[in-house]
Every structure is written in structure tokens, then in C-alpha cells.
KOLDO-444616 format. One line per field, with one value per residue (C-alpha): x, y, z; residue number from 1; residue in three letters. Coordinates in Angstrom, 2 decimals. Layout:
<rs>
X = (X; ...)
Y = (Y; ...)
Z = (Z; ...)
nr = (NUM; ...)
rest = (ALA; ...)
</rs>
This chain:
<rs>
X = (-33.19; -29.57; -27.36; -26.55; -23.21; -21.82; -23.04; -21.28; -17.72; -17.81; -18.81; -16.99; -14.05; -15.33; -15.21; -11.71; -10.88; -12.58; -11.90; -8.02; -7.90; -10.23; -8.34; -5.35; -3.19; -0.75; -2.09; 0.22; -0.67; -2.95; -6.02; -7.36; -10.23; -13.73; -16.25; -19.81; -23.20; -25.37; -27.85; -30.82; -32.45; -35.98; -35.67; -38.81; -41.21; -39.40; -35.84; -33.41; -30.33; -27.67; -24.99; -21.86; -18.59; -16.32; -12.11; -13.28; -14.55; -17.93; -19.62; -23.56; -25.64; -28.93; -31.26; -34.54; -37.58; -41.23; -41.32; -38.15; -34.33; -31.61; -27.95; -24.97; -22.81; -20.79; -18.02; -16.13; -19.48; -19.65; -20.36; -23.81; -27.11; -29.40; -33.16; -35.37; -39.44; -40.03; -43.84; -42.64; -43.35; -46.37; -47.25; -47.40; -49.90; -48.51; -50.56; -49.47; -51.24; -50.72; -46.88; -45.00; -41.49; -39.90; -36.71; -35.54; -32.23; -31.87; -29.37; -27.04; -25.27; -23.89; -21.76; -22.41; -20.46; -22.01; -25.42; -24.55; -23.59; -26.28; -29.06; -27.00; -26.47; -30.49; -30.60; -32.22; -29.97; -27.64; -23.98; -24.50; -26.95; -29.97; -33.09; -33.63; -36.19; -39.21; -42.27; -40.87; -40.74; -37.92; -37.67; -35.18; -35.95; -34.73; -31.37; -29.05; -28.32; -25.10; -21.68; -20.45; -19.12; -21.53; -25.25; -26.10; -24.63; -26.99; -29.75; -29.22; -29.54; -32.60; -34.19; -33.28; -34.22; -37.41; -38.22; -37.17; -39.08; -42.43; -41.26; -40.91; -44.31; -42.45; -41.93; -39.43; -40.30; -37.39; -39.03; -37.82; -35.39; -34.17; -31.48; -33.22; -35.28; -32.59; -30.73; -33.74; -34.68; -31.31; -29.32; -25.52; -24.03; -23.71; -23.42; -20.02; -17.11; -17.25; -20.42; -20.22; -16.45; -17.23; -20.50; -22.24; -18.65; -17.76; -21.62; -22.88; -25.97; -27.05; -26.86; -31.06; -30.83; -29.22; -32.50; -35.29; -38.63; -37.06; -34.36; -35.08; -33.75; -35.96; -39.34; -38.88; -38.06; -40.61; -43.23; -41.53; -43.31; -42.64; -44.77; -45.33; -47.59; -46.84; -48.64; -49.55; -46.07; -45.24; -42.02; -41.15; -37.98; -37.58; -40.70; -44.20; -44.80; -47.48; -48.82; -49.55; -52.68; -54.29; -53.78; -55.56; -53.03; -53.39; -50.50; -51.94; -52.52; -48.25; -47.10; -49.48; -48.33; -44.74; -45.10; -47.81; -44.85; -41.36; -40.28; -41.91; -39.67; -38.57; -40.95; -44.03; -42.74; -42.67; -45.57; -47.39; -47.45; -48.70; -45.84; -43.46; -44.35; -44.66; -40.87; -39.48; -38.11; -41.63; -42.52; -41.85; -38.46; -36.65; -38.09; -36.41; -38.51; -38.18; -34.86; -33.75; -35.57; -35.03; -36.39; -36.64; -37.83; -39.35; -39.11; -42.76; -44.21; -45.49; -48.76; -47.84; -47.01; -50.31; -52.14; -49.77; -49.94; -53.68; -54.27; -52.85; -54.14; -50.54; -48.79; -45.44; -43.21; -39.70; -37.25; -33.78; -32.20; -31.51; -28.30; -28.12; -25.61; -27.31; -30.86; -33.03; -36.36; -37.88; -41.30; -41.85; -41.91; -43.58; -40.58; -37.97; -34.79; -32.35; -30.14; -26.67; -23.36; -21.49; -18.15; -17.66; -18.53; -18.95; -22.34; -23.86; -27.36; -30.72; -34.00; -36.01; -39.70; -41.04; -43.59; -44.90; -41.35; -38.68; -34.94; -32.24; -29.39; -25.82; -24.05; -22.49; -26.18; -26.27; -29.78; -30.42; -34.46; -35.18; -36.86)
Y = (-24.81; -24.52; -27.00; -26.21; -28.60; -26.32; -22.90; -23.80; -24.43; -21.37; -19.51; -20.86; -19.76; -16.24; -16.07; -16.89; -15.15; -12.21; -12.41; -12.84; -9.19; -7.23; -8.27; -7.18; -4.24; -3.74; -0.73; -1.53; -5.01; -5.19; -6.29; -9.27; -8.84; -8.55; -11.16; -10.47; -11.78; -12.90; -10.08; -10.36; -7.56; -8.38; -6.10; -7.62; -10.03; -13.19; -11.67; -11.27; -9.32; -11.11; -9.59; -10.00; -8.22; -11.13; -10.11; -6.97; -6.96; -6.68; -9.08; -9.63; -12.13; -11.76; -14.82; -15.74; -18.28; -19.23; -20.31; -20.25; -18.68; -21.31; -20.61; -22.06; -19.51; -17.58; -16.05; -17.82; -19.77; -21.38; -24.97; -23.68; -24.14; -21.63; -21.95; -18.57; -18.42; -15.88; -15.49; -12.82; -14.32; -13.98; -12.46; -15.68; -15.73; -14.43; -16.92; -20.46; -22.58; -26.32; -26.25; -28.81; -26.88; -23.93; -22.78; -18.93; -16.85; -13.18; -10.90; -12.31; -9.62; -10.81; -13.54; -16.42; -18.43; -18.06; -18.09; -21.42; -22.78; -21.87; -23.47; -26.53; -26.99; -26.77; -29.15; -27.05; -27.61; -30.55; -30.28; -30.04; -27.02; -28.88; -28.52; -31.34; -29.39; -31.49; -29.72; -27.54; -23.52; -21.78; -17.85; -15.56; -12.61; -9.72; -7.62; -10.17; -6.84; -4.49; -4.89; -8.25; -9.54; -11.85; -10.18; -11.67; -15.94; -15.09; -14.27; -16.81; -19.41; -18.20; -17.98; -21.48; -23.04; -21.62; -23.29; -26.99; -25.98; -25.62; -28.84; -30.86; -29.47; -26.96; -22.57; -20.07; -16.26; -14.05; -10.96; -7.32; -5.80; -2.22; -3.11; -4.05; -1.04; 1.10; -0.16; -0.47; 3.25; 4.44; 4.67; 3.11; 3.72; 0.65; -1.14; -3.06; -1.50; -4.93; -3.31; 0.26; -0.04; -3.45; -3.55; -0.35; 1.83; -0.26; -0.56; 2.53; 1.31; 2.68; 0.32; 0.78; -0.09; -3.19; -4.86; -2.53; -3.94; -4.80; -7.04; -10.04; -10.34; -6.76; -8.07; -11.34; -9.35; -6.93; -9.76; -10.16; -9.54; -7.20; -9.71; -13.27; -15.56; -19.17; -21.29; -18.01; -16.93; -13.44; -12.81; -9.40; -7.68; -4.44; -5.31; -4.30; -1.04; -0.40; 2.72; -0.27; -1.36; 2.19; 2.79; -0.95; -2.11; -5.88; -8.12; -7.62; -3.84; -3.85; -6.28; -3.89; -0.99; -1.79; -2.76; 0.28; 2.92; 0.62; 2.82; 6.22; 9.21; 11.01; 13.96; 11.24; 10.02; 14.01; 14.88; 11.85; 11.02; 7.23; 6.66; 8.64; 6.53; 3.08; 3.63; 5.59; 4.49; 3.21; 1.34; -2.55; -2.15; -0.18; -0.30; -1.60; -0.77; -4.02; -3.80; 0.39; 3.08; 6.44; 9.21; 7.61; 4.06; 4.12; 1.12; -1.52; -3.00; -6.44; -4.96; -3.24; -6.67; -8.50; -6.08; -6.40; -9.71; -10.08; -7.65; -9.96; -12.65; -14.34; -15.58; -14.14; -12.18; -13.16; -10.44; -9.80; -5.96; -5.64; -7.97; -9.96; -12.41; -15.53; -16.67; -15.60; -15.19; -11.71; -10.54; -13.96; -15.81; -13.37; -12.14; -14.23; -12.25; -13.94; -11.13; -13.02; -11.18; -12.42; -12.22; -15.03; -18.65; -20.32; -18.12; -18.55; -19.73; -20.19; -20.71; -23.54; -24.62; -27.49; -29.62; -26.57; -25.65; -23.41; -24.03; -22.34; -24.61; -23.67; -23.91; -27.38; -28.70; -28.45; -27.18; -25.82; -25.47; -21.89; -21.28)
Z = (-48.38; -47.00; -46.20; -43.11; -42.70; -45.72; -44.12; -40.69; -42.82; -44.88; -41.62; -39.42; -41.85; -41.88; -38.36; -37.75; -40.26; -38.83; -35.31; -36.40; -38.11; -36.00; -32.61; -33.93; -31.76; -34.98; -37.10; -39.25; -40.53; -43.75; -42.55; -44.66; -47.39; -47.04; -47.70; -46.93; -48.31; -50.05; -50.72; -52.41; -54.74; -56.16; -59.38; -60.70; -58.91; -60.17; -61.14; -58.31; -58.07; -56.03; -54.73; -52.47; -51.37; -52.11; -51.30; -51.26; -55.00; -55.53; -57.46; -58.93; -60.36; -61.55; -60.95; -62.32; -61.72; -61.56; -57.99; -56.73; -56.40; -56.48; -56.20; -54.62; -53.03; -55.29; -52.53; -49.24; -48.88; -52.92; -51.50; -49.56; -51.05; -51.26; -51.60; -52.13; -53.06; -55.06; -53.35; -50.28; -47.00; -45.15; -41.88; -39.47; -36.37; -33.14; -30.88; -30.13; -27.88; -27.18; -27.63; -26.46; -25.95; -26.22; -26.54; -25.92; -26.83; -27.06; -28.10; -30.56; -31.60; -34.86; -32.40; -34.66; -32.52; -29.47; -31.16; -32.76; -29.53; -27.67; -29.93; -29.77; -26.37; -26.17; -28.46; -31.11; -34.02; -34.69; -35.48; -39.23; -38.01; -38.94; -37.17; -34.32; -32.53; -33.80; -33.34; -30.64; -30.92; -30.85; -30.09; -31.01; -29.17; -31.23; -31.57; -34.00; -35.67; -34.85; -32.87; -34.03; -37.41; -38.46; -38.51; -42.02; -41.26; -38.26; -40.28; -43.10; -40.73; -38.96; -42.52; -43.10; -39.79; -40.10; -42.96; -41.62; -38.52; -40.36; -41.86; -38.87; -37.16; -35.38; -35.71; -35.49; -34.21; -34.90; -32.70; -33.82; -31.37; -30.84; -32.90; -35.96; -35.59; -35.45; -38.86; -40.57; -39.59; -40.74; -37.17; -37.60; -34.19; -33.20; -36.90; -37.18; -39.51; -41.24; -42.88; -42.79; -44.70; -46.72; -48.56; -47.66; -49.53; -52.08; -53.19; -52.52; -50.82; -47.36; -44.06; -44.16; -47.48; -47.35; -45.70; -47.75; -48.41; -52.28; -50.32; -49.60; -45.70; -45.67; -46.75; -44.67; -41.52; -42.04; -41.50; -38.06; -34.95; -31.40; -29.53; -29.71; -27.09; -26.83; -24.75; -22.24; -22.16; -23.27; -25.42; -26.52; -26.41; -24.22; -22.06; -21.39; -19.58; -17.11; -19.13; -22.45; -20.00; -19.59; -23.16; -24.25; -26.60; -27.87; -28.87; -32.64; -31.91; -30.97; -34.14; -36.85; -35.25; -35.98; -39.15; -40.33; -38.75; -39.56; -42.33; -41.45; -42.06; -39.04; -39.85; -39.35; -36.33; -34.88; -35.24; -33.97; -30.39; -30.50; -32.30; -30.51; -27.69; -29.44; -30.80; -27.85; -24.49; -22.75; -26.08; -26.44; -28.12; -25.71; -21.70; -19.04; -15.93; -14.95; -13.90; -13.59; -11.91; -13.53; -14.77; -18.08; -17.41; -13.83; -11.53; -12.03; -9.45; -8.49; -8.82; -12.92; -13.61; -12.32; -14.36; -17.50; -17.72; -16.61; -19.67; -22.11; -20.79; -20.08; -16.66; -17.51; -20.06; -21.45; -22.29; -23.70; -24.37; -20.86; -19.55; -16.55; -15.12; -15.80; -17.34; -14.35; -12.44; -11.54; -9.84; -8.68; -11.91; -13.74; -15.67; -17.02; -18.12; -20.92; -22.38; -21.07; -21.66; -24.96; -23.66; -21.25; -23.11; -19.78; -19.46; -23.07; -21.88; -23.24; -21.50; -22.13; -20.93; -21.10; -19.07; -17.26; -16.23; -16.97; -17.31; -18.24; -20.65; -20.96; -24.28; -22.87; -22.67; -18.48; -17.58; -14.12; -13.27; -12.10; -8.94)
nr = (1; 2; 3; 4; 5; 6; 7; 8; 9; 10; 11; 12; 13; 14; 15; 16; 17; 18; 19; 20; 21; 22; 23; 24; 25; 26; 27; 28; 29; 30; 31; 32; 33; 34; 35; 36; 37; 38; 39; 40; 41; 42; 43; 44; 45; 46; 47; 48; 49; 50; 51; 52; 53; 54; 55; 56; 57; 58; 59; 60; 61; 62; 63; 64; 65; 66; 67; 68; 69; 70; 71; 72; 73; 74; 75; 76; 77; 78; 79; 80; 81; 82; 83; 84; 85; 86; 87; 88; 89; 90; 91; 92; 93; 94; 95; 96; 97; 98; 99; 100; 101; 102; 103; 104; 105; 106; 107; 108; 109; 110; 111; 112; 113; 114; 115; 116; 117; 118; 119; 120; 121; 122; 123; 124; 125; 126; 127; 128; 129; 130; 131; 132; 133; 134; 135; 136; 137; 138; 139; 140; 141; 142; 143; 144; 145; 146; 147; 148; 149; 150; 151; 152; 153; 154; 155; 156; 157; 158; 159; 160; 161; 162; 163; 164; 165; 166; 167; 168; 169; 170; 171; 172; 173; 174; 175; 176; 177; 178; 179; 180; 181; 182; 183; 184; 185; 186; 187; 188; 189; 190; 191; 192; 193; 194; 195; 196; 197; 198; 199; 200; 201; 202; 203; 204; 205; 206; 207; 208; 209; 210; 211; 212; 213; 214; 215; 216; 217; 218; 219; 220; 221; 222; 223; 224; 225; 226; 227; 228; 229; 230; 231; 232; 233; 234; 235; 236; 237; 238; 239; 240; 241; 242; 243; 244; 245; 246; 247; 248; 249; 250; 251; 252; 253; 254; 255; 256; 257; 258; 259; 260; 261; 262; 263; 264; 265; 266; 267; 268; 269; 270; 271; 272; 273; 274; 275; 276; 277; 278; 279; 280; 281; 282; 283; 284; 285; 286; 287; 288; 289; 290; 291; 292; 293; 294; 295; 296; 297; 298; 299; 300; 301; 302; 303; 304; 305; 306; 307; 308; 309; 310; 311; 312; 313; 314; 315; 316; 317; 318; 319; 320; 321; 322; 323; 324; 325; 326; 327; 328; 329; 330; 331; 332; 333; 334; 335; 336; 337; 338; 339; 340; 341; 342; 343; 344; 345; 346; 347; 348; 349; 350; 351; 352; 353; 354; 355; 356; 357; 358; 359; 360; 361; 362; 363; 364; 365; 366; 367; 368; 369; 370; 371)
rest = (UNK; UNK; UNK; UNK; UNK; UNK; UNK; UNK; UNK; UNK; UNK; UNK; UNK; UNK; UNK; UNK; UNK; UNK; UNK; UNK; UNK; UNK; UNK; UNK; UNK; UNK; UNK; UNK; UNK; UNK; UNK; UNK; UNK; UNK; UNK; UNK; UNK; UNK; UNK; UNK; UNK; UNK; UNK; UNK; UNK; UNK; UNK; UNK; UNK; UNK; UNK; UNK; UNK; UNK; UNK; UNK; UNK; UNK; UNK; UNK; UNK; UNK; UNK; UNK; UNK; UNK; UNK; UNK; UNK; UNK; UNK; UNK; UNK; UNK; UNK; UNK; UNK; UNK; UNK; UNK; UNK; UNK; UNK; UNK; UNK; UNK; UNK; UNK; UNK; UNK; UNK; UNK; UNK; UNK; UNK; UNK; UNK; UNK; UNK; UNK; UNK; UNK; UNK; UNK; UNK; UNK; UNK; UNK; UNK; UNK; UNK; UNK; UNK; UNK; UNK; UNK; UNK; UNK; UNK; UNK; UNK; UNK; UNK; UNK; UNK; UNK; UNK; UNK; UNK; UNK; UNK; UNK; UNK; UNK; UNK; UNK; UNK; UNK; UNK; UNK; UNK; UNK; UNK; UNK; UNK; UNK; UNK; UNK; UNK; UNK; UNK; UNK; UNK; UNK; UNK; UNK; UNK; UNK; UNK; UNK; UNK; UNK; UNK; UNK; UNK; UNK; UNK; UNK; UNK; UNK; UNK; UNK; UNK; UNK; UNK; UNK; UNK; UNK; UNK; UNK; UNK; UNK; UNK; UNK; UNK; UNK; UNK; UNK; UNK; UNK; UNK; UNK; UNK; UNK; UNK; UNK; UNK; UNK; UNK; UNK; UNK; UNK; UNK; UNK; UNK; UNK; UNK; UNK; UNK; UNK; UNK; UNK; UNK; UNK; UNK; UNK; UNK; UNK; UNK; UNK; UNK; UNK; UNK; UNK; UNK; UNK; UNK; UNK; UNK; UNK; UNK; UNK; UNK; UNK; UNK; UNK; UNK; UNK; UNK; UNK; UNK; UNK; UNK; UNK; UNK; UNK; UNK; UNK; UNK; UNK; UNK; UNK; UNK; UNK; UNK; UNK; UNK; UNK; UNK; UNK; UNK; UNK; UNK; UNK; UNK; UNK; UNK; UNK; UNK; UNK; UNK; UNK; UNK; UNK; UNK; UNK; UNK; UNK; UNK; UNK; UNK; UNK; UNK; UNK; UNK; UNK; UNK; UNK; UNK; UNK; UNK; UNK; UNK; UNK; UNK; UNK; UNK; UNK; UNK; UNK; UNK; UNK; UNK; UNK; UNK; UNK; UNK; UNK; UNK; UNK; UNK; UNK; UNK; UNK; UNK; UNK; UNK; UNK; UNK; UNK; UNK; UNK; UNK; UNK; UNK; UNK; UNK; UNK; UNK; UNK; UNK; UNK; UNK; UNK; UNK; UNK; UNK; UNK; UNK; UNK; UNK; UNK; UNK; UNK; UNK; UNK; UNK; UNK; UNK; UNK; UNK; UNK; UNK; UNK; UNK; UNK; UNK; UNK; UNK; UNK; UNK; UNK; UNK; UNK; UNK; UNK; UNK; UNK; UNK; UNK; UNK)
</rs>
């Protein structure tokens, strides 16, 4: 377990620290040391490696127990608890019924700020970052990976709110964006220098590497699920496309697929067309027909999304990847859009349901019912 008052200080730290140097316009100013981590290396099943990029310097631990990992930070963030079983976590269910709230971001980016803020305002997490939630759900639905500066606080926390969740009666569903599939698979476009010039150089381990199935933020995410149905609501990130009907995928035949192909080599994935189109733009981590009509992700209609959601036996789908002005109604309440631009704090939203309803809750705790 992490104490979470601890892990908002050191982070906090990091990302004024952060934002100070990587906003600068002089070139010629010495940009202030690296801190980054903690990872965690399983080098046997109850002996962990742990490592960090600390002012630049790279620095190891190795760690061993019977049923757990304890440590307190050993970098920027050496008053934080850490908590880690050394049994790998299990594959959770991806069907929830009987839920009494539920609370949905998307997109975070590695904007720990933002992120924070959001989950707040919902009242999700207190200001000490602790779970308040009860036995609500809440649903982080997929790309905290690449652009911003603080990918792994993001993740930490997740890790650690998921375990007061189950705690407290409640569950967290971190789905699997594009995002994640594309640093786990190896693709750094969008991966911030932070990473790619801090702990990837100075240890010599690829991006992909970073979160392998040996790593502990790898095995845990690799667990993850593309789809998740609570209480006949649909969350996945990219979307649902028309052609999933005709083919008879289930929500379980999505999540197993993902995690049977996650770390096929690109030779696998060319030479096998259910894969090709499970991973490529009509699959569930990239579409967008719901809001573009093109040659790549034609337009659905009302009638696709009767017979989507009839299919999986849902009345409407929640989705991220794709931004939008504000949390917002399509298709007549069928699809419920929640990718919100980072850059404008004003507009950090979440959408909520509860009672039968949905809502969508600014980072200052205003809802607004959507119609």
C-alpha cells in the first residue's frame, strides 16, 4: 500500500520541477536532473530488482520476500510507501452488474495534474489521494501512456487505488488504450523525452522493455482489459465497429484476444489477418467511426449502433481516444464521448453515472446532467 499524502508531495515536486525545465525557450539553460521511477524487475519469483534514475544517476536495489515487496522510496519520492505482492496479479472479471456508481476519465496522458484533479473533483480520491469512492467503480479508459511527464506517478497511483478500492467494496478497470499498445509493442513516437533520454539511455533498457512481462507495471497491465461492462454500459477505448457484429466477437473474445497477441512480433501480426484487424484501425484500440467519416474509419449509423450494442447486450458505449469539447452525448445516448482536451483546466471533466443517470463533473466538482 502507498501512502498516498506522501506520493502527491514527492509528485507534485516532480511536476514543477518538470514543467519548469521543459517550458523553457532558453537552449542555453542546463536543464535540471532527471528523476524517474520506481521500476520493478522480478529476477526470481520472490527477488525484485528495483530500480530508478535518481539526478540523473542510476541507482538499484534488490528486494526480497515471502509474500510481499516493501520499500520506501529511495529517489525524490523516499518518504512514500510502497507495498508489492510477490503473487502476479490476476486477470479480474470484465462484467459488473449491480453497481451503484461509476466514475469515468480517459486520456491522461502522463498529466498527473489534471488526472489528479479530475478524480477529485468527482469525488473519487480525497486530498491525501486516498480512495473515497466506497464501493463505487471507477474507469480509466486507456491511453495514460506517452506525451506528458508523468506516465509512471500516473500509474503508481492507479496500482495503489486499486488496491484500497477492492478494500472498500469497490474496483478499478484501467482499460488498454492505443497508447499502451503502442509502447508495449515497441512504437516511441509519441513517448516523452523525459523517458526516451532519462531511464531508457542511461540504463540501456528499451521503452517496451521498461513494462515487460518480468516488470512489475508489465505483468500488472498485461492483466488489463480492452472492454469492460458495468451495469450494461460499454467502456472500451477507440470504439466498437459495425464489422465486430458480423464477425461475433464477445467482450471476453476482445480482452483474450489482446492479451494472446500483446507481445507478438511484427512478423505474427503479418501474416495473420484477425489480428491485423483486431490491432489495426477498425479494431477496439484505434476506431473512430463514431465521430469521422473516411476512407479509413467510415461514418456508423444509428442503425450500426442498435446492432452493436444489441450484440453485447449493453444500452450504450463510453469512449476516450477521440477528443471532444466537453463530456458529451452522441447517437441519442447511445455513445458517451469523454476524451477532453488537456490543455485548458477549466474543461478537465469526468463522467459520472449514477441513479440511472449520467453526468458529466468538472475538476471544481460542478456536475451538469447530460441530455
Amino acid at each position: 500500500m502507498i501512502k498516498k499524502a506522501s506520493l502527491y508531495i514527492a509528485v507534485s515536486w516532480l511536476f514543477a520541477a518538470g514543467f519548469a525545465w521543459a517550458g523553457s525557450e532558453d537552449s542555453t539553460a542546463t536543464a535540471p536532473p532527471i528523476n524517474d521511477g520506481p521500476y520493478v524487475y522480478w529476477q526470481s519469483p520472490t527477488e525484485a530488482l528495483v530500480f530508478y534514475l535518481c539526478a540523473d544517476t542510476l541507482q538499484k536495489h534488490v528486494l526480497a520476500a515471502i509474500d510481499t515487496i516493501r520499500f520506501q522510496g529511495f529517489c525524490t519520492d523516499s518518504s512514500v510507501d510502497y507495498a508489492i505482492p510477490v503473487v502476479p496479479p490476476v486477470i479480474q472479471p470484465d462484467e459488473y452488474e449491480g453497481v451503484s456508481r461509476i466514475f469515468a476519465v480517459s486520456d491522461p496522458h502522463g498529466l498527473y495534474d489534471m488526472f489528479v484533479a479530475t478524480l477529485q473533483g468527482g469525488a473519487v480520491i480525497d486530498s491525501d489521494l486516498n480512495w473515497i469512492w466506497g464501493d463505487g467503480h471507477l474507469v480509466v479508459n486507456g491511453d495514460v501512456f506517452d506525451r506528458g511527464e508523468f506516465v509512471n506517478e500516473i500509474l503508481w497511483l492507479i496500482y495503489g487505488l486499486e488496491q484500497q478500492a477492492v478494500k472498500a467494496g469497490g474496483r478499478v478497470h484501467l482499460t488498454l488504450g492505443n497508447h499502451e499498445l503502442m509502447v508495449l509493442r515497441g512504437d516511441v513516437r509519441y513517448v516523452n523525452d523525459k523517458y526516451l533520454k532519462g531511464i531508457a539511455r542511461k540504463s540501456r533498457i528499451y521503452e517496451m522493455d521498461l513494462y515487460g512481462p518480468d516488470m512489475e507495471l508489465g505483468r500488472w497491465l498485461r492483466t488489463k482489459h480492452v472492454a469492460v461492462k458495468i451495469n450494461g454500459i460499454l467502456f472500451v477505448h477507440g470504439g466498437i465497429e459495425p464489422g465486430a457484429v458480423e464477425r461475433g466477437l464477445t467482450i471476453r473474445d476482445i480482452n483474450e484476444t489482446a492479451r494472446a497477441h500483446l507481445d507478438d512480433r511484427s512478423y505474427a501480426k503479418a501474416f495473420n489477418e484477425d489480428v491485423q484487424y483486431f490491432y489495426g484501425s477498425s479494431g477496439p484500440f484505434w476506431y473512430r467511426g463514431y465521430f469521422d467519416e473516411s476512407d479509413r474509419y467510415p461514418r456508423a449509423t444509428q442503425q450500426d449502433l442498435i446492432d452493436i450494442l444489441a450484440h453485447f447486450g449493453t444500452e450504450s458505449v463510453v469512449v476516450g481516444h477521440t477528443g471532444v469539447d466537453r463530456v458529451e452525448s452522441l447517437y441519442d445516448g447511445r455513445v458517451y464521448a469523454i476524451d477532453i482536451p488537456e490543455d485548458d483546466k477549466s474543461l478537465w471533466q469526468g463522467l459520472l453515472w449514477e441513479d440511472g443517470r449520467f453526468y458529466r463533473v468538472f475538476a471544481s466538482g460542478q456536475r451538469e446532467v447530460i441530455e
